[in-house]
C-alpha positions in Angstrom: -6.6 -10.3 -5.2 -7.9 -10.0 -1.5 -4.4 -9.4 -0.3 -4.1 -6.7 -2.5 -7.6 -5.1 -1.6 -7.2 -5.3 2.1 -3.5 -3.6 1.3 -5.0 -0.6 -0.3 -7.8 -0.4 2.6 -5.1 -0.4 5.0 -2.8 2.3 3.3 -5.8 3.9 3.0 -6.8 4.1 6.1 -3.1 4.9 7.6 -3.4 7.8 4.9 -6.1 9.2 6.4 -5.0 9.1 9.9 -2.1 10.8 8.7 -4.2 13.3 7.0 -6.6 14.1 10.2 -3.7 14.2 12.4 -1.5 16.9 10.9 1.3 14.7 10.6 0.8 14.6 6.8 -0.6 17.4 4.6 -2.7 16.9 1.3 -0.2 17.9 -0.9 2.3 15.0 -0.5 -0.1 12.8 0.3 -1.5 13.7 -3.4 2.2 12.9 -4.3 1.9 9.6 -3.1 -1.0 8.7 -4.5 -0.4 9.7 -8.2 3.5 7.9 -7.4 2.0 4.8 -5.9 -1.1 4.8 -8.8 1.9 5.7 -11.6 4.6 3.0 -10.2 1.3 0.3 -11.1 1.8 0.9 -14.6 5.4 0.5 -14.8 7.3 -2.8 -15.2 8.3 -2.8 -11.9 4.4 -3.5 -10.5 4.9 -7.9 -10.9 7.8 -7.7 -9.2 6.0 -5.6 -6.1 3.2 -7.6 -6.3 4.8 -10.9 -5.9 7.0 -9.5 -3.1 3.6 -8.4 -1.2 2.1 -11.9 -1.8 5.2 -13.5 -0.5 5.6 -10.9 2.5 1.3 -12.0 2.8 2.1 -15.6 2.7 5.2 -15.8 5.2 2.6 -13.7 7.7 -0.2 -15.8 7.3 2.6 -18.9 8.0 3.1 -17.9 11.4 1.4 -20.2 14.1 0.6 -18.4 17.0 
């Protein structure tokens, strides 16, 4: 569940940047936002969340 929290803070956050510097207007951000919130609900969402946690985990595997 963290994973997934700090995801969404950091999309949002790239979002915004986005917004504020021109490179992305409101409209198709609002797009993305209703896609992204309307691909949760489908049957698809497991599938994205397990390839996040895996894409997570293989990060957090990495010894520096």
């Amino acid at each position: 569940m963290a994973i997934t929290v700090s995801a969404a803070v950091l999309l949002a956050v790239i979002l915004l940047i986005l917004l504020r510097g021109g490179s992305l207007r409101l409209g198709p951000a609002l797009a993305a936002v209703a896609f992204g919130f309307f691909l949760a609900s489908t049957g698809i969402a497991p599938t994205l969340t397990n390839a996040f946690n895996a894409v997570a985990d293989a990060v957090r595997g990495i010894n520096f």
